[in-house]
C-alpha positions in Angstrom: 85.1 71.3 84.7 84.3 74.9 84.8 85.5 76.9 88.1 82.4 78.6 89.2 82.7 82.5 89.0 83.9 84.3 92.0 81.2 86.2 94.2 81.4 89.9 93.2 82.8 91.7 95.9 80.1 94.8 96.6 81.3 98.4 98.0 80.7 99.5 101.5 79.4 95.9 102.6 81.2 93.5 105.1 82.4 90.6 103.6 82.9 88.9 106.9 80.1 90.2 108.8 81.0 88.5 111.7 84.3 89.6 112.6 84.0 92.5 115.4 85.3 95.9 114.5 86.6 99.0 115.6 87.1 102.1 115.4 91.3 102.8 114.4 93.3 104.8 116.9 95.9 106.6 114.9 98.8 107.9 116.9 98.6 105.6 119.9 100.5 102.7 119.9 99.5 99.6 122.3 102.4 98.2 124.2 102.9 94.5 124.5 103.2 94.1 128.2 99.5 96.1 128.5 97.8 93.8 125.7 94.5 92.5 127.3 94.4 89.2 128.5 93.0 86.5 127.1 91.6 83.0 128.1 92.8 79.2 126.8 89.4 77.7 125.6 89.8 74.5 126.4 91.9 74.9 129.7 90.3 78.4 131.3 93.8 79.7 132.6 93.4 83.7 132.0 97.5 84.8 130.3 98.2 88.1 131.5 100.9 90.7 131.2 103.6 90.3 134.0 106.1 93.0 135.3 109.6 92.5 135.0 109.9 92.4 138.7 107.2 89.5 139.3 108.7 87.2 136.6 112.6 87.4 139.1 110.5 86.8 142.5 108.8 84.1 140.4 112.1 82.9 139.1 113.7 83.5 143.1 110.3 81.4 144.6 110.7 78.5 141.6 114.3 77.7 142.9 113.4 78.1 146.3 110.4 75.4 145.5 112.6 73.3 143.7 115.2 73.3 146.8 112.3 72.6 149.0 111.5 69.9 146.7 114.7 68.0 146.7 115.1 68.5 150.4 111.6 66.8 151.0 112.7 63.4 149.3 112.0 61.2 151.7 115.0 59.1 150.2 117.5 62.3 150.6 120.2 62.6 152.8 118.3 66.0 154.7 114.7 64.5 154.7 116.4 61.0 156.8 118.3 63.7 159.0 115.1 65.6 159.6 112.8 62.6 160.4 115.5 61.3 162.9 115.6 58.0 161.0 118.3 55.2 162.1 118.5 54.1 158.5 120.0 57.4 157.8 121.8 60.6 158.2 120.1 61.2 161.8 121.3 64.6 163.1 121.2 68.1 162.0 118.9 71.0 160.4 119.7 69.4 156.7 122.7 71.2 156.4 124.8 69.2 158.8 124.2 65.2 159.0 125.8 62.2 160.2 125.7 58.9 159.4 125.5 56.2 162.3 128.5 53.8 161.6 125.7 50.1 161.1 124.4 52.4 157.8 126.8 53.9 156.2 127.2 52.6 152.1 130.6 51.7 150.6 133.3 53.2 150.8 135.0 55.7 148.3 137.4 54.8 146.1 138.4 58.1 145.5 141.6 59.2 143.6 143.1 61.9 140.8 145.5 64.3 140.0 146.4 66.9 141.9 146.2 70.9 140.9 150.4 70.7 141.0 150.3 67.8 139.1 150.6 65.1 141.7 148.1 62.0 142.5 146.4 61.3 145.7 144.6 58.0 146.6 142.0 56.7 149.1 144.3 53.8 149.0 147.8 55.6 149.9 146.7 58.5 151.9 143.8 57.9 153.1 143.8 54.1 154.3 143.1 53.6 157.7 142.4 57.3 158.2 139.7 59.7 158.7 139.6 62.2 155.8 137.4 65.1 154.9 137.1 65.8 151.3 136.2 69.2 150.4 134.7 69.7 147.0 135.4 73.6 145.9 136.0 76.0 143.6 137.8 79.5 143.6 135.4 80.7 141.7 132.5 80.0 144.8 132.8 82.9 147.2 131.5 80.7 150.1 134.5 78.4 149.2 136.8 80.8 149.8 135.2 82.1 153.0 135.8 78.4 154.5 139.1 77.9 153.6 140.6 79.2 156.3 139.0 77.3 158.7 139.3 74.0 156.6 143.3 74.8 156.8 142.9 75.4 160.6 141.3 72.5 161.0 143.9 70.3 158.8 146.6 72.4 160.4 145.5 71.1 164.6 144.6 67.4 163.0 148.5 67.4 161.4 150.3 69.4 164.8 148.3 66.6 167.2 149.7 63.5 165.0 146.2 62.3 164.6 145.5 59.7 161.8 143.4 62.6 160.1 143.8 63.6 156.4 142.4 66.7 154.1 141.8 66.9 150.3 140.3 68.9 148.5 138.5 68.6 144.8 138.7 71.9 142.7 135.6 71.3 140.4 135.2 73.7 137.4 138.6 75.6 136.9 141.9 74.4 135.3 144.4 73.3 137.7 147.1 76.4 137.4 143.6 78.7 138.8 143.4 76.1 141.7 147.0 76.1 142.3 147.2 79.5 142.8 144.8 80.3 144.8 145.9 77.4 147.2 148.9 79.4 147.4 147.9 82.3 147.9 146.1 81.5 150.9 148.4 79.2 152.1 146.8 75.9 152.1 149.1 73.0 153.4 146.7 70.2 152.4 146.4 68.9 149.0 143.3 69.4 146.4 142.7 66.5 143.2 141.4 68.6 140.1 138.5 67.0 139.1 139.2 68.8 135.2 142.7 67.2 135.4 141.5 64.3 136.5 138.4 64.0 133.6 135.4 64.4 136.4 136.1 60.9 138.2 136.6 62.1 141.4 133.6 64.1 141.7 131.9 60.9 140.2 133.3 59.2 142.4 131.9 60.8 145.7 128.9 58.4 144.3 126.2 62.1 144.2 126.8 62.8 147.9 128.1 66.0 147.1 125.0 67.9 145.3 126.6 71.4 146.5 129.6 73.6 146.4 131.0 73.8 148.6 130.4 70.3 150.5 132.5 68.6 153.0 132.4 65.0 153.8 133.8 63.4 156.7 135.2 59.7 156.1 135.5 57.1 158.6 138.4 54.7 158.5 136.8 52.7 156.5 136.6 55.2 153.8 132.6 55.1 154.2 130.9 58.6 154.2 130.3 59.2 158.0 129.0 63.5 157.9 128.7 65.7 155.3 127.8 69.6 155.4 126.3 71.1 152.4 127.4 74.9 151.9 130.1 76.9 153.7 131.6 75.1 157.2 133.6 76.4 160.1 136.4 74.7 162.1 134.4 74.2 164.9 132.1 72.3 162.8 134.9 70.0 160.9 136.6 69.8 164.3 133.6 68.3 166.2 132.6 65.8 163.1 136.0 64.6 162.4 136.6 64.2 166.7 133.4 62.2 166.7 134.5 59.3 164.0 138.0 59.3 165.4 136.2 58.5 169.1 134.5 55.1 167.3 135.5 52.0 168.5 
């Protein structure tokens, strides 16, 4: 069959008469971030241009929300400690909580190698004793801020005799990095490296340490009795740690 014979195309008239024109600007050139906004048909939502500056507080305000968000579970460690619940973590601002001794979950079976090679167990050190487990990094300045008061506190629990132990998981750095920086800031108490150890002792703190740094107090049971999210202070580990050893 025949095709039928294009439409002849005429000079000086429109073949899409409907299409808007206008008139060309020569010599100005329209920047992206200042092309007009325009409007989703089916939805409404206007898409404008956005300065640099809004997209970072938007970016700062989305985290901030998305804290908010995970704080305001009501099954979350903070939201239990907020509402004052018994089946809970029942004290603190969110940051701080403890755990009343009828609810507190299983206990850890923590264990790994050590950043100078050595292996540390829930079972050998830590039966029968209360131990804080600090998850950090040198790499997270408000790990290193702590860790002198985490080594003051280990250092008064070891001078005192009390059945207190400290260890520390380096999360996110070869064990030589760790090492070193134990050293040079003359920490006594020893850290498992979770990279050494192929991530089961952070697995193994069962997602009760969302943070780093996070601290976790342990009752003699090896059951998760206080944790702190963020940075600590002696006074802090002193008073959480005093108050599990005080249990009957």
């Amino acid at each position: 069959m025949a095709r039928p014979a294009q439409a002849p195309v005429r000079p000086r008239l429109a073949d899409v008469a409907a299409l808007p024109r206008q008139r060309a600007r020569l010599g100005r050139l329209q920047r992206a971030r200042r092309h007009p906004g325009a409007r989703c048909c089916e939805e409404g939502w206007r898409v404008t241009s956005t300065p640099v500056r809004w997209v970072a507080a938007g970016l700062a305000l989305g985290a901030a929300l998305s804290l908010a968000a995970c704080q305001s579970d009501p099954n979350s460690l903070a939201a239990q400690a907020g509402s004052g619940s018994r089946a809970g973590y029942a004290a603190g601002d969110g940051s701080i909580e403890q755990l009343p001794p009828a609810s507190r979950g299983q206990a850890l079976a923590l264990s790994g190698t050590t950043v100078d090679g050595g292996t540390w167990s829930m079972d050998v050190q830590g039966a029968g004793k209360v131990v804080v487990i600090n998850v950090w990094g040198s790499w997270c300045p408000p790990c290193v801020a702590e860790t002198p008061a985490l080594q003051g506190a280990w250092a008064a629990y070891e001078k005192a005799g009390k059945p207190v132990v400290f260890v520390g998981i380096d999360t996110m750095e070869a064990p030589e990095t760790g090492l070193a920086f134990l050293r040079a800031k003359g920490v006594t108490f020893p850290s498992i490296n979770d990279q050494a150890s192929q991530g089961a002792p952070v697995l193994a703190l069962q997602g009760k340490a969302p943070a780093t740094p996070t601290t976790l107090v342990l009752d003699r049971q090896g059951r998760v009795a206080a944790r702190v999210l963020g940075p600590t202070s002696e006074v802090t580990v002193r008073a959480l740690v005093d108050a599990v050893l005080a249990e009957a």
